[in-house]
C-alpha positions as CSV (number, residue, x, y, z in Angstrom):
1,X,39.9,-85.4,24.3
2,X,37.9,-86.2,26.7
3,X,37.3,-84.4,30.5
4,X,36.0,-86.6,32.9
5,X,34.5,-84.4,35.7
6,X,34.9,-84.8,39.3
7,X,31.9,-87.6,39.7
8,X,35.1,-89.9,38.0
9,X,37.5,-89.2,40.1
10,X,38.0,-92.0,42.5
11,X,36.9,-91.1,45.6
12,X,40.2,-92.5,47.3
13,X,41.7,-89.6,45.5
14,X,39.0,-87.3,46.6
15,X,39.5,-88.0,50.3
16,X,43.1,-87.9,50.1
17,X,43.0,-84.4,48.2
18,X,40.3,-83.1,50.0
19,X,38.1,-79.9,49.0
20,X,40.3,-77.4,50.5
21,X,41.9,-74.3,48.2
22,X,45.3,-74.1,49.2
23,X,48.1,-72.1,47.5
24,X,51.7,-71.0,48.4
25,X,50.5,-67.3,47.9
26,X,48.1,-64.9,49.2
27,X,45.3,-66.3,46.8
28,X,41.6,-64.9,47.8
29,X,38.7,-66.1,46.7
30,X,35.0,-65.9,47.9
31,X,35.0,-69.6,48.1
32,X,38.3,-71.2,48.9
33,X,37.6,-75.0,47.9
34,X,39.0,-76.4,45.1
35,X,35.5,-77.9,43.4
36,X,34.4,-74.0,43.3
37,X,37.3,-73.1,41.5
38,X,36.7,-76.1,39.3
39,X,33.2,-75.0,39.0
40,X,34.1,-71.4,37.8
41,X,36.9,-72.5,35.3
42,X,34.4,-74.7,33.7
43,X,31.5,-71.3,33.5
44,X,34.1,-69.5,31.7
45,X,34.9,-72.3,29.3
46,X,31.6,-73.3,28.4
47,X,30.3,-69.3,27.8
48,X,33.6,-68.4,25.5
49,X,33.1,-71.2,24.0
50,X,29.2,-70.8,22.8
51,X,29.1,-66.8,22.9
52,X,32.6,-66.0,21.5
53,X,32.0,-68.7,18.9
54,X,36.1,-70.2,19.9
55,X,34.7,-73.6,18.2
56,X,35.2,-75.4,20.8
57,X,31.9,-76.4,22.3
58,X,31.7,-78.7,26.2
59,X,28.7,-81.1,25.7
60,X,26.4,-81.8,29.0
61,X,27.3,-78.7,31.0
62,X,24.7,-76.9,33.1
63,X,23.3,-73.8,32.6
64,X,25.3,-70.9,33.8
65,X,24.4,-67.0,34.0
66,X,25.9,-65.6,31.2
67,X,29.3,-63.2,30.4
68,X,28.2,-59.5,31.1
69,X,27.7,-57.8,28.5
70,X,30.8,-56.6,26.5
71,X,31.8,-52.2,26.9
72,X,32.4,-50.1,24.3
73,X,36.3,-50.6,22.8
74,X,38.6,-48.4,24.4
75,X,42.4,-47.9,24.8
76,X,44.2,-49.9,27.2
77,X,47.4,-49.3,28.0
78,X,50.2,-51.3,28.8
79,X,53.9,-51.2,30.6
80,X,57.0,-53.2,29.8
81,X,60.1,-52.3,31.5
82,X,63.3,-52.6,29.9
83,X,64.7,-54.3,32.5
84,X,64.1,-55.4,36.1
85,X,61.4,-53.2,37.8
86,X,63.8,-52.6,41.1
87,X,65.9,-49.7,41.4
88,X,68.2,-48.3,44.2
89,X,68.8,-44.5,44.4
90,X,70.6,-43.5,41.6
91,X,69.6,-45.8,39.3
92,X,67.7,-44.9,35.8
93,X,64.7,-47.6,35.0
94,X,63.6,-47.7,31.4
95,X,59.6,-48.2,30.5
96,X,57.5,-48.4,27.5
97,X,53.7,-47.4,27.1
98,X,51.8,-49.1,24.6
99,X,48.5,-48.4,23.2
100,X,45.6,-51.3,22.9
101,X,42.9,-49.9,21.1
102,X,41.9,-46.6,19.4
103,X,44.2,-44.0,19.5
104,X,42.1,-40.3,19.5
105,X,43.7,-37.3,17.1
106,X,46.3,-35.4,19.2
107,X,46.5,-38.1,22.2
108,X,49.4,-37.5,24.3
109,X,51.0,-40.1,26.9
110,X,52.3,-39.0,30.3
111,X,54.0,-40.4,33.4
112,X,53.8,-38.8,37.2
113,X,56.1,-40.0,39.8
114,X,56.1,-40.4,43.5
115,X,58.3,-38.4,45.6
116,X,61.8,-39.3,45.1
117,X,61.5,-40.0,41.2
118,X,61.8,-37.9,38.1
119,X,60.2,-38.7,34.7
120,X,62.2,-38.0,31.4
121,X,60.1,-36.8,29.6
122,X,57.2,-35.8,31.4
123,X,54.8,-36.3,28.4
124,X,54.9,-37.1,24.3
125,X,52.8,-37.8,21.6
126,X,51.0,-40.9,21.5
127,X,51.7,-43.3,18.8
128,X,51.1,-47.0,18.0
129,X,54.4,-48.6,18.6
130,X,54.6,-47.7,22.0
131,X,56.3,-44.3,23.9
132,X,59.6,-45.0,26.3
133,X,59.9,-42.7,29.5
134,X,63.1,-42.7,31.5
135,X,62.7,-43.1,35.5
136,X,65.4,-41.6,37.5
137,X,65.5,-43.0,41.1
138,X,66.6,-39.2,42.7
139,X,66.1,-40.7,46.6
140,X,66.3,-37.5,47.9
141,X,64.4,-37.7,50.9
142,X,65.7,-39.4,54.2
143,X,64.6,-42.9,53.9
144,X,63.7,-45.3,50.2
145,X,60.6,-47.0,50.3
146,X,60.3,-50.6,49.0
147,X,57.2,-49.4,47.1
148,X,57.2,-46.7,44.5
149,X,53.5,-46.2,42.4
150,X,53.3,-44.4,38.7
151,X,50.5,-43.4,36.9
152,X,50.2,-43.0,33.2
153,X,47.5,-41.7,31.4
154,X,46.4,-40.9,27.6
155,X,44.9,-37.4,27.4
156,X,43.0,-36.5,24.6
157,X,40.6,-33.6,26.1
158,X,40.2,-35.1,28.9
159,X,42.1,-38.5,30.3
160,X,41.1,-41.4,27.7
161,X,42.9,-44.1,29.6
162,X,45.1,-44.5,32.6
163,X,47.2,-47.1,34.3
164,X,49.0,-47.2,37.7
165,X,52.8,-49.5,38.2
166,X,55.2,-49.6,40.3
167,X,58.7,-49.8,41.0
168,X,60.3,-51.9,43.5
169,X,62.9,-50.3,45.8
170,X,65.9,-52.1,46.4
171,X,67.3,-52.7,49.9
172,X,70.3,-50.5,50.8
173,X,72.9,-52.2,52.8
174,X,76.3,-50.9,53.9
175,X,79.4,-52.7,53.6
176,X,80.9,-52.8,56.9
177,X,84.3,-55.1,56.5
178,X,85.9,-57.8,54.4
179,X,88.3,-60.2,56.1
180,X,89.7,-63.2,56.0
181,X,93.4,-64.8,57.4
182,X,96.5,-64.8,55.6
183,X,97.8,-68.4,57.5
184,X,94.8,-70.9,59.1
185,X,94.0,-69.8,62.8
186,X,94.2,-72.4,65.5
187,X,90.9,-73.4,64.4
188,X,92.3,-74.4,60.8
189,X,95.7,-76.2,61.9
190,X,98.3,-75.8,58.8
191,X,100.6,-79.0,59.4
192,X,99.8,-81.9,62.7
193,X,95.9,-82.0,61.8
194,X,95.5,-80.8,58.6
195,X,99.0,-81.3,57.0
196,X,97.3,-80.4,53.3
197,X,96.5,-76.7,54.6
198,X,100.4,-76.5,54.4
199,X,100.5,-76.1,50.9
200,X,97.1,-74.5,50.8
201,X,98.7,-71.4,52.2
202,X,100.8,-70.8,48.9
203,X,97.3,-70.6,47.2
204,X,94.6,-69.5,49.2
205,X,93.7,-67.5,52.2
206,X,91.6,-68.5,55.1
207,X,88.8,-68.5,56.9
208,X,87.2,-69.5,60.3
209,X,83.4,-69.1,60.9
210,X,83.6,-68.9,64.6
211,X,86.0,-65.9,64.6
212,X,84.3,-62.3,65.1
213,X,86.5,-60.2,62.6
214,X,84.6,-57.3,64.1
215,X,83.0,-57.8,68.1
216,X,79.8,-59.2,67.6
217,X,76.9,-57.7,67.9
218,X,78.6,-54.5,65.8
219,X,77.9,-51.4,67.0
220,X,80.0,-48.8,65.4
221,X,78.0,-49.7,62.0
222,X,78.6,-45.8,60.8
223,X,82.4,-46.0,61.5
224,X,82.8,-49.3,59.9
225,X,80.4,-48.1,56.6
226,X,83.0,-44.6,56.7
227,X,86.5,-46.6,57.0
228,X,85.1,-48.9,54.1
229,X,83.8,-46.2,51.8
230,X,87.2,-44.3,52.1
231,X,89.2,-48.1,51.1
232,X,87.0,-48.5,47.7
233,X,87.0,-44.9,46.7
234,X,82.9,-45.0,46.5
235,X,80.7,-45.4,49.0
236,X,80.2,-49.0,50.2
237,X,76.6,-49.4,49.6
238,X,75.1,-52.8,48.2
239,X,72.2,-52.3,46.6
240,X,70.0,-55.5,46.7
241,X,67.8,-56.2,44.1
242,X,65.1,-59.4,44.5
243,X,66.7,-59.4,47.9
244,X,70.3,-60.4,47.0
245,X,72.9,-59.4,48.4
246,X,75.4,-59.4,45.5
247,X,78.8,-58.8,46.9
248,X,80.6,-59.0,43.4
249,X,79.6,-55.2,43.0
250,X,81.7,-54.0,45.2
251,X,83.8,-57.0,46.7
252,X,86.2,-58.6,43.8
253,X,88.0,-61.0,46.2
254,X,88.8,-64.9,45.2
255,X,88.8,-67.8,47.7
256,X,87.2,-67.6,50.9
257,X,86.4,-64.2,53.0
258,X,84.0,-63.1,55.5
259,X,82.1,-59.5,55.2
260,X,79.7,-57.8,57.5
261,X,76.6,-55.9,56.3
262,X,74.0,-53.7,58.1
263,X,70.8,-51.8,56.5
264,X,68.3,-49.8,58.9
265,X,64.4,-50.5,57.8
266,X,62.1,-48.5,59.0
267,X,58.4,-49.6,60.1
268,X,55.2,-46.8,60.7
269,X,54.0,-49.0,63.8
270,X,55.0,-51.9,65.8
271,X,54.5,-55.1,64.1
272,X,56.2,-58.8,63.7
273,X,57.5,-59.9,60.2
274,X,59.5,-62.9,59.3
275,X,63.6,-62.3,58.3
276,X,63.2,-65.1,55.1
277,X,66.9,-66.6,54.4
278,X,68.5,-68.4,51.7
279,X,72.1,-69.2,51.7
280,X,74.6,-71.7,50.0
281,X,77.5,-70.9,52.7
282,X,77.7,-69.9,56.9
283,X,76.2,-67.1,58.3
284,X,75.1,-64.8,61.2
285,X,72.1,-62.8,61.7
286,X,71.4,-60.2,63.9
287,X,68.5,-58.0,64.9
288,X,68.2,-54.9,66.7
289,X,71.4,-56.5,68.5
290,X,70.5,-59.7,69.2
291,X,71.7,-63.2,67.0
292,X,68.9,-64.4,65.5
293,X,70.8,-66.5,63.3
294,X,73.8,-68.5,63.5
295,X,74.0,-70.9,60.8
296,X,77.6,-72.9,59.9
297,X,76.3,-75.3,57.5
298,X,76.8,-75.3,53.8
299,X,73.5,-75.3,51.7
300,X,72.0,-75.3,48.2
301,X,70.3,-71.9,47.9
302,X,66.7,-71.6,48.2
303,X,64.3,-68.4,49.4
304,X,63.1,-70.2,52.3
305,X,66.0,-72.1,53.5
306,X,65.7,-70.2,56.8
307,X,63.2,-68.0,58.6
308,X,63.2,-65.8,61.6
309,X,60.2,-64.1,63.2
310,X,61.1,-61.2,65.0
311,X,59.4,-58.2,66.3
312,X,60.2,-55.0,64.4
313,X,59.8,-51.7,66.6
314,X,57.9,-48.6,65.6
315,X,60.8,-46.5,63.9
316,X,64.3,-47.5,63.2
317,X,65.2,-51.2,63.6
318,X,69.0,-52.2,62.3
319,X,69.7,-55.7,61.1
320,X,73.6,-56.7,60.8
321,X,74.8,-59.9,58.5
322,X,78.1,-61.7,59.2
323,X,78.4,-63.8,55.6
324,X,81.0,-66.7,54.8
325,X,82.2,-67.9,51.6
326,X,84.4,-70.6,52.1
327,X,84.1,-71.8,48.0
328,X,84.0,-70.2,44.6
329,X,81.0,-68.9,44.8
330,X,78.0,-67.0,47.2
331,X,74.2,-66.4,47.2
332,X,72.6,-65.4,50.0
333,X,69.2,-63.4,50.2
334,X,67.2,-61.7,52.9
335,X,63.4,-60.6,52.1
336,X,61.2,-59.8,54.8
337,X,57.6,-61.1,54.5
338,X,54.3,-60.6,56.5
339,X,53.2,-62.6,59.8
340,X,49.4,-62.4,59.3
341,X,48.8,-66.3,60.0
342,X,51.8,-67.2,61.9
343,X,50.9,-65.3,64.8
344,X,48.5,-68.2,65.7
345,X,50.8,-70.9,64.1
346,X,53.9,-70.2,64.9
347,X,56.7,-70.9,62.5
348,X,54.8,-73.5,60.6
349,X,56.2,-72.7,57.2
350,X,52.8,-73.1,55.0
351,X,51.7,-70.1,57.4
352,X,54.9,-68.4,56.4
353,X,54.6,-69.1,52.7
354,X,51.1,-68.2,52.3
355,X,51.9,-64.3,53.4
356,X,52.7,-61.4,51.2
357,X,56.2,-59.8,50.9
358,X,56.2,-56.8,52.7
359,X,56.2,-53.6,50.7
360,X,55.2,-50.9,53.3
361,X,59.1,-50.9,54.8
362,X,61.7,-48.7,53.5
363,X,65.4,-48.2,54.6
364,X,67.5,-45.6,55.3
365,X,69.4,-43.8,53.1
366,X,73.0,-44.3,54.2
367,X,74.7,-41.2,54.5
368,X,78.4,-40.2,54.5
């Protein structure tokens, strides 16, 4: 193959493109333009490729200061999870250590947890296919952080090797109501405007978006989470993973519904964040009381199909959810990501996709 090399790009192109480094993450570099990424891609190609002997060799290139010079071999370790690194109070989440490298006599591998966790077992004997360690999400304090950092280490007189990882917390929403009508309100007519919705009846329930099941904005939130824990049997807690809210754990209803959530986040200081939406059906959104949100349109889910900056308070702030399913199915998910840039571009949505999630939150532990 041949690479051509930006003098043969056409500078129509070039113009077009422009020089600019721009990602849909939080990407940093020294120098954000795209030629000095080129220009660093192509240093590490050319040096592998002559001092590392790859057999692949790039003709013509110019010098470049060469690879520092190669440490002594020592273990590395590595962490695979057995399943998805997010876990809700409760919840167990599997890992496995592995060794890259030398393994010294008598090495041991051993896990330390933040506050809140338990390791099973705390140490065991290093070995070369890899030690499992059990991480029980106890959640014993007041509130569950979205962030939860492990260390491992191999000790072998002394630490040998060590690696931090983390564990994401899940959101913790309460399960306030489920609803939905038995006949089509006066907002559905059942015969003179709709005269199909007559035989509907004898198969499905209803639903009408504009109807507050529960006077909106809720208030009694703990009264509501009480009355529904004592329905199911269990507490009415939704844990939500990846930021989905997954009503099928607790909610096994077919045909349409409505149900009302509410989670409490807590925030050190006073800062603004953006609420980030995506939804396939109607919804409401509240914060710290007020709508935010009112959306009565049908959607393919995305993570950005919606976004709300709002101003969280120092402390407790609560936001409530008013979800519709009017079809076979739901997704909806709620993430809450940084501001940074948006505070001098308002709600452009490259400002809002270039931020971080944030991880420094945690909600409340809801509480029978």
């Amino acid at each position: 193959g041949q690479i051509l090399g930006a003098s043969r790009i056409p500078q129509h192109l070039k113009d077009a493109i422009g020089d600019e480094l721009v990602m849909g993450i939080k990407y940093r570099r020294d120098e954000m333009t795209v030629s000095a990424l080129a220009r660093d891609t192509t240093r590490i190609g050319v040096l592998i490729g002559g001092q590392l002997k790859t057999g692949i060799e790039i003709t013509d290139a110019p010098a470049f200061a060469p690879l520092p010079p190669r440490k002594a071999v020592a273990p590395e370790l590595e962490i695979s999870y057995d399943g998805l690194p997010a876990a809700a109070p409760g919840d167990v989440i599997g890992v496995t250590v592995k060794i890259d490298g030398p393994i010294p006599s008598g090495a041991e591998l051993s896990v330390t947890a933040p506050e809140g966790w338990e390791v099973f077992p705390k140490s065991q004997p290093a070995n070369r296919d890899g030690v499992s360690f059990s991480l029980r999400a106890n959640g014993g304090g007041r509130t569950w952080s979205y962030r939860n950092g492990f260390n491992t280490e191999l000790k072998a007189n002394g630490v040998v090797a060590h690696k931090s990882f983390g564990v994401a917390g899940a959101a913790l929403w309460k399960l306030l109501g489920v609803f939905y009508d038995a006949v089509p309100t006066s907002a559905q007519p059942m015969r003179s405007e709709a005269p199909s919705q007559g035989q509907r009846r004898f198969n499905h329930h209803f639903l009408d978006i504009e109807k507050q099941y529960l006077p909106e904005p809720v208030t009694d939130i703990e009264d509501q989470f009480r009355s529904m824990s004592r329905i199911l049997g269990v507490p009415a807690i939704v844990p939500s993973y990846e930021n989905e809210i997954d009503l099928s754990r607790l909610v096994g209803l077919e045909g349409c519904y409505t149900a009302y959530l509410a989670r409490t986040v807590v925030v050190d200081s006073e800062r603004w964040a953006f609420l980030v939406v995506g939804h396939t059906d109607a919804y409401r959104l509240f914060f710290n009381g007020e709508l935010v949100g009112n959306v009565t349109e049908a959607s393919p889910w995305t993570p950005y199909n919606r976004s709300y900056r709002v101003k969280f308070n120092a402390g407790e702030n609560v936001i409530v959810v008013k979800l519709c399913r009017r079809s076979d199915a739901l997704r909806f998910t709620l993430g809450i990501r940084n501001s940074g840039d948006a505070e001098r571009n308002g709600r452009d949505i490259y400002a809002i996709n270039s931020e971080d999630w944030a991880v420094d939150f945690a909600d409340v532990i809801p509480q029978l």
